[in-house]
C-alpha positions as CSV (number, residue, x, y, z in Angstrom):
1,X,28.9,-94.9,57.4
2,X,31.8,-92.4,56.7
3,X,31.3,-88.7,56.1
4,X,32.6,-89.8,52.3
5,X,29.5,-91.9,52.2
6,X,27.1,-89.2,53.5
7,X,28.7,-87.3,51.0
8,X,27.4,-89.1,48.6
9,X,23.7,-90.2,49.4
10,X,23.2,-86.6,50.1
11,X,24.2,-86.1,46.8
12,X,22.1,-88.5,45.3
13,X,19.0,-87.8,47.7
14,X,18.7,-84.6,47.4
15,X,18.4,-83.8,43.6
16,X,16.2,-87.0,43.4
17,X,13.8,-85.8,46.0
18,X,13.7,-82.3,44.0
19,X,12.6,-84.3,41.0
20,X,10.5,-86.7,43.2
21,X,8.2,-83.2,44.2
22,X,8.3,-81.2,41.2
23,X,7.8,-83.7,38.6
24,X,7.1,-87.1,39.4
25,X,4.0,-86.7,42.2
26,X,2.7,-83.7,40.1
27,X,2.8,-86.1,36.8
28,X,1.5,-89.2,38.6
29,X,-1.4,-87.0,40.1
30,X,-2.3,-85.2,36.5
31,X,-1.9,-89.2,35.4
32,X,-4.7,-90.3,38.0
33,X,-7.1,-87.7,36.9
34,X,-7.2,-88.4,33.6
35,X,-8.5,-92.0,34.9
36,X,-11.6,-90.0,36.3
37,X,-14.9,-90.6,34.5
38,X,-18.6,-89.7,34.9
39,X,-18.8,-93.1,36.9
40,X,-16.6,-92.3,39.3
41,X,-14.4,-95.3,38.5
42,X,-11.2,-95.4,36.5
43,X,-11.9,-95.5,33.0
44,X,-9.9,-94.9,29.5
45,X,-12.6,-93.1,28.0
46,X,-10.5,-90.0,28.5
47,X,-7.7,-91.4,26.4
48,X,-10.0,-92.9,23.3
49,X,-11.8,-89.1,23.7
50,X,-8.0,-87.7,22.5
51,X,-7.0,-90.4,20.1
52,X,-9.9,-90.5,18.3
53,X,-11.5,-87.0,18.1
54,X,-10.5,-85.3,15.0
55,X,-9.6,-81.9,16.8
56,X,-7.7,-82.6,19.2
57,X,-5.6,-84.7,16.4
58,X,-5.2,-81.5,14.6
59,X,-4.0,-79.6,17.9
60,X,-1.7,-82.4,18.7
61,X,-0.8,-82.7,14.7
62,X,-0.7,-78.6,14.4
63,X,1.6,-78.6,17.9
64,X,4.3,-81.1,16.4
65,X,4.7,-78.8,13.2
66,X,5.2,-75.8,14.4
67,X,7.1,-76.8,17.1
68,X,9.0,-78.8,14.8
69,X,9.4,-75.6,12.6
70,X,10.4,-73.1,15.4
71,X,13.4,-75.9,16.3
72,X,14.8,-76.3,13.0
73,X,14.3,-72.1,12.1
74,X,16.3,-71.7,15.7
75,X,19.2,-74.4,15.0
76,X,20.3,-73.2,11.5
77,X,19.5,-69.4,12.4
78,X,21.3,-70.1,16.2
79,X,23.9,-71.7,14.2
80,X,24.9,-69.2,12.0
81,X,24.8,-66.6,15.1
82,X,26.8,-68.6,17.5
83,X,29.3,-69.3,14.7
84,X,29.6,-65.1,14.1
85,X,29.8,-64.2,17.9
86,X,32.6,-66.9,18.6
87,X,35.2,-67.6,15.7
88,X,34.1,-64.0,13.5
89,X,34.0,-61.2,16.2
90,X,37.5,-60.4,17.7
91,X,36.3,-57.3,19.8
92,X,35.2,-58.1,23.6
93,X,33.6,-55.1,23.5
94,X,31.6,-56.6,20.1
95,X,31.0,-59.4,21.6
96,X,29.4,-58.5,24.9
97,X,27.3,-56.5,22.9
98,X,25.9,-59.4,20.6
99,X,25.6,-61.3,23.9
100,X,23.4,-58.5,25.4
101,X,21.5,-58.2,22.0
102,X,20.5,-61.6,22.3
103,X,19.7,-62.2,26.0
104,X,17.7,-58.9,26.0
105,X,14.3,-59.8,24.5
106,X,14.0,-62.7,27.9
107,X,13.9,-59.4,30.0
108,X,10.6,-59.1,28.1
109,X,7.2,-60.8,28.7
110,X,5.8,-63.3,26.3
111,X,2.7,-61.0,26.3
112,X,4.7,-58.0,25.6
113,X,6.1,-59.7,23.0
114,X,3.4,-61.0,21.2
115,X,1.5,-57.9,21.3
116,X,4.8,-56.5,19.3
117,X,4.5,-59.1,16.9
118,X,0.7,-58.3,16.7
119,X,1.2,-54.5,15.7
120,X,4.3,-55.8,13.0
121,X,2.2,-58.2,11.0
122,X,-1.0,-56.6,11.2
123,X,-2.8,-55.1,7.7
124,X,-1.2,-51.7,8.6
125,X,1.9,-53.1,10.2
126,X,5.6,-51.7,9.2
127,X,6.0,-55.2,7.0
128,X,2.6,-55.0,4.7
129,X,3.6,-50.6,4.5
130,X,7.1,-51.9,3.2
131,X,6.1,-54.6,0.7
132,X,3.1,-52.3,-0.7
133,X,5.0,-48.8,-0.8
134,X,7.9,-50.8,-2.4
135,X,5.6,-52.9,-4.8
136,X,6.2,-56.5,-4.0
137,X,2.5,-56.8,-3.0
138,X,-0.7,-55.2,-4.7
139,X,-2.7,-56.1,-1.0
140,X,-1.8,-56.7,2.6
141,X,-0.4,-60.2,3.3
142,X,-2.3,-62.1,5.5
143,X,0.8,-62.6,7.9
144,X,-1.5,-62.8,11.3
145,X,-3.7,-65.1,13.2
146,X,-1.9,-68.3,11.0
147,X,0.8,-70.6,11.9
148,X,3.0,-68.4,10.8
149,X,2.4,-65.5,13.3
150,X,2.8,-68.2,15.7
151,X,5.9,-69.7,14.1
152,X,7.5,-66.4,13.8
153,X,6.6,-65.3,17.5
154,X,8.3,-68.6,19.1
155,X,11.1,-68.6,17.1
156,X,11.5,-64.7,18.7
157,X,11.7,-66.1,22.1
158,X,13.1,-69.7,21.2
159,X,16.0,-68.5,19.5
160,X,18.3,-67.0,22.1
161,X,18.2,-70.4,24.4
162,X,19.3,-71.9,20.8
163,X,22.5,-69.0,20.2
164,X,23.2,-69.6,24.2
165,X,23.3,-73.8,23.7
166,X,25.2,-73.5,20.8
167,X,27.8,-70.7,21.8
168,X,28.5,-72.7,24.7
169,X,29.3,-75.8,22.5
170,X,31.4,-73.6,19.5
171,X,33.8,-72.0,23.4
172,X,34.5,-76.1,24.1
173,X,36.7,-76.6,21.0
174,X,40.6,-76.5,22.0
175,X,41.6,-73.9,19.7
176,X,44.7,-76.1,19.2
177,X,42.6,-78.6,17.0
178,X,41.5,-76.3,15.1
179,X,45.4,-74.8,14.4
180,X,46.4,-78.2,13.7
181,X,43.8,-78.6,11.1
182,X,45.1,-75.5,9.3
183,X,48.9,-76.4,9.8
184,X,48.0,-79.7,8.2
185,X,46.2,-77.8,4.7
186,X,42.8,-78.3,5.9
187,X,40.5,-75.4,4.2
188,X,37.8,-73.5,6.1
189,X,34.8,-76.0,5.0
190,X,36.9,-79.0,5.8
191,X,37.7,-77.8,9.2
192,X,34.1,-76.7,9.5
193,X,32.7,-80.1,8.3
194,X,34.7,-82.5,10.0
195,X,36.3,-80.8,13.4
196,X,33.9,-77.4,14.6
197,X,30.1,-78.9,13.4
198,X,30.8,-82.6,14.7
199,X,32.4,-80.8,18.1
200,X,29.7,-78.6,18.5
201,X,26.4,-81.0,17.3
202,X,26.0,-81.8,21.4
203,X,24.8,-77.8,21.5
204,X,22.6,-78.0,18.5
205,X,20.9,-81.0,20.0
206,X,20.2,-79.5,23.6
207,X,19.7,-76.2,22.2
208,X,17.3,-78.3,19.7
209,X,15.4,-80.1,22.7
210,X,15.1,-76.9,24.7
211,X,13.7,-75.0,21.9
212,X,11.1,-77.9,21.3
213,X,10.0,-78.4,24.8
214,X,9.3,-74.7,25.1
215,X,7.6,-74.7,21.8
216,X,5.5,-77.8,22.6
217,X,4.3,-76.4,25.8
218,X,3.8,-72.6,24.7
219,X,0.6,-71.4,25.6
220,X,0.7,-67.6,25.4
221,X,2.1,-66.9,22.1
222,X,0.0,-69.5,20.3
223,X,-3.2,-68.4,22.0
224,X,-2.4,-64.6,20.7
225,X,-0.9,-65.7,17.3
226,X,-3.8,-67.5,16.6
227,X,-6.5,-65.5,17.9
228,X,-9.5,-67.5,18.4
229,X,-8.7,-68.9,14.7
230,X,-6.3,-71.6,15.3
231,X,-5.6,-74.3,18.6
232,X,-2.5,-76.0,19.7
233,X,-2.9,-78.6,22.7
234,X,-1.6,-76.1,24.9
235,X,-5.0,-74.4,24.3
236,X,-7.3,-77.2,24.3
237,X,-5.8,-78.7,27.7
238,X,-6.6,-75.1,29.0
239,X,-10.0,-74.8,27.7
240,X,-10.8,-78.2,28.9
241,X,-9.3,-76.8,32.8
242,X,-10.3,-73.6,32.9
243,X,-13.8,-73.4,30.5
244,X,-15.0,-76.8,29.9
245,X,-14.2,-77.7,33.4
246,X,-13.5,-81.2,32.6
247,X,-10.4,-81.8,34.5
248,X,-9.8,-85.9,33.1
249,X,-10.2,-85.1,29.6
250,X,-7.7,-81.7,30.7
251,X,-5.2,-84.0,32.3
252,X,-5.3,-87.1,29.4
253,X,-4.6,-84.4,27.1
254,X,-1.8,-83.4,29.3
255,X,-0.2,-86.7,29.6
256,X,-0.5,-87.4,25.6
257,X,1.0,-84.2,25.2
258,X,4.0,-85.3,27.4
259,X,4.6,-88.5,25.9
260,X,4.7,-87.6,22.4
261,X,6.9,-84.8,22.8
262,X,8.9,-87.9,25.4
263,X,8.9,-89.6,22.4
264,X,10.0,-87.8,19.8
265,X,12.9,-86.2,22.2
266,X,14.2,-89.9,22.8
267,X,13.8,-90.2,18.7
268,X,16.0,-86.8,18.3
269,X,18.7,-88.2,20.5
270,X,18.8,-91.6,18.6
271,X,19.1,-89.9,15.6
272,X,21.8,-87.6,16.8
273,X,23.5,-90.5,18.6
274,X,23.5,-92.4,15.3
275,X,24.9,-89.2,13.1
276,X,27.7,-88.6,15.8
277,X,28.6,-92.3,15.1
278,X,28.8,-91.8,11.5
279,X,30.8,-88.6,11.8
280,X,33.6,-90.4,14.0
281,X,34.2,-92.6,11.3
């Protein structure tokens, strides 16, 4: 074999015995414990436990919303972002500083973070002063320990991966095309609608996976958000590890988790697929 062709299966070997180790043993390991039982034989018991008990339908149920939520919140809001930083600011100067504005809340913990959230939608938090100093509200807004603490808190720390995914898409389109559209009497929405959004739909998309599968596997935020009052399956896998000690019903949660959020990934891309399809005609 030639150094060409070492070249190459070290190149293929390599990254697939990263994955190998960091994925696939840990998965397949998570998948044989949830086969554990009180019998000491593999049993499904485990699974019919999280398909059939009502709460862990409403984690799994509550866990798709919000997540769902958070990713569509971060694409349009990302959107709008990325679209000011790259074709609205002219200033570098401008620009590196929207770029640090938006990469500085990861130099933050997700606890830290939370907690900040915690103090800004409490009962005495800046929002609830504003709206009843200013009238718009005769009594605190319940605004924590809901779905909506926890959808405003993961769209916090979702949102820059969504403006980075995005920005990096919007920098890929040859300014030429979009010259030629101009020179040729296209206006700004029909430049927007049929040359910069179809161009840049491959950012929304990964910036619209990578917001999901942080969302879907968020465990902090959720658990602070809620505050005893609320459960994702983030929490319930944990409370089944760390409290209930049951490690199989721990890991079939796990591995339902992982293949609905699998499965509604490959139905995203489909989708997108599809609409790309559509938009080339």
């Amino acid at each position: 074999m030639n150094k060409r062709g070492l070249a190459i299966w070290a190149l293929v070997l390599i990254p697939g015995c990263f994955v190998l180790a960091i994925f696939v043993i840990p998965l397949a390991a998570i998948f044989l414990s949830s086969l554990g039982g009180e019998a000491g034989g593999p049993t499904i018991a485990n699974y019919v436990e999280t398909v059939t008990n009502p709460r862990y339908l409403s984690a799994l149920a509550a866990t798709i919303r919000v997540s769902a939520i958070v990713t569509l919140v971060c694409a349009v809001a990302g959107y709008f972002i990325a679209y000011f930083m790259v074709f609205q600011l002219k200033s570098r100067l401008l620009k590196r500083f929207c770029y640090i504005v938006v990469v500085l809340p990861l130099f933050t913990s997700n606890v830290v973070r939370s907690f900040g959230f915690m103090i800004i939608l409490s009962r005495n938090g800046p929002i609830n002063q504003t709206l009843l100093v200013s009238g718009m509200a005769d009594r605190p807004l319940r605004l924590l320990y809901n779905e909506l603490s926890v959808i405003i808190g993961l769209t916090y720390i979702s949102l820059p991966f969504a403006v980075l995914a995005i920005v990096a898409a919007l920098h890929s389109i040859r300014p030429e095309l979009l010259n030629a559209a101009n020179d040729l009497g296209a206006g700004p929405a029909s430049t927007f609608a049929k040359i910069v959004f179809p161009l840049s739909l491959p950012g929304v998309v990964s910036g619209g996976v990578l917001t999901f599968t942080l969302c879907v596997s968020a465990y902090v935020t959720p658990s602070i958000m809620f505050g005893g009052r609320g459960s994702v399956m983030s929490i319930e896998i944990y409370e089944q590890y760390m409290s209930a000690l049951n490690f199989p019903l721990g890991a079939a949660l796990a591995i339902c988790l992982t293949i609905t959020a699998l499965a509604l990934i490959i139905l995203q891309a489909w989708l997108t697929n599809r609409t790309m399809a559509w938009s080339r005609q």
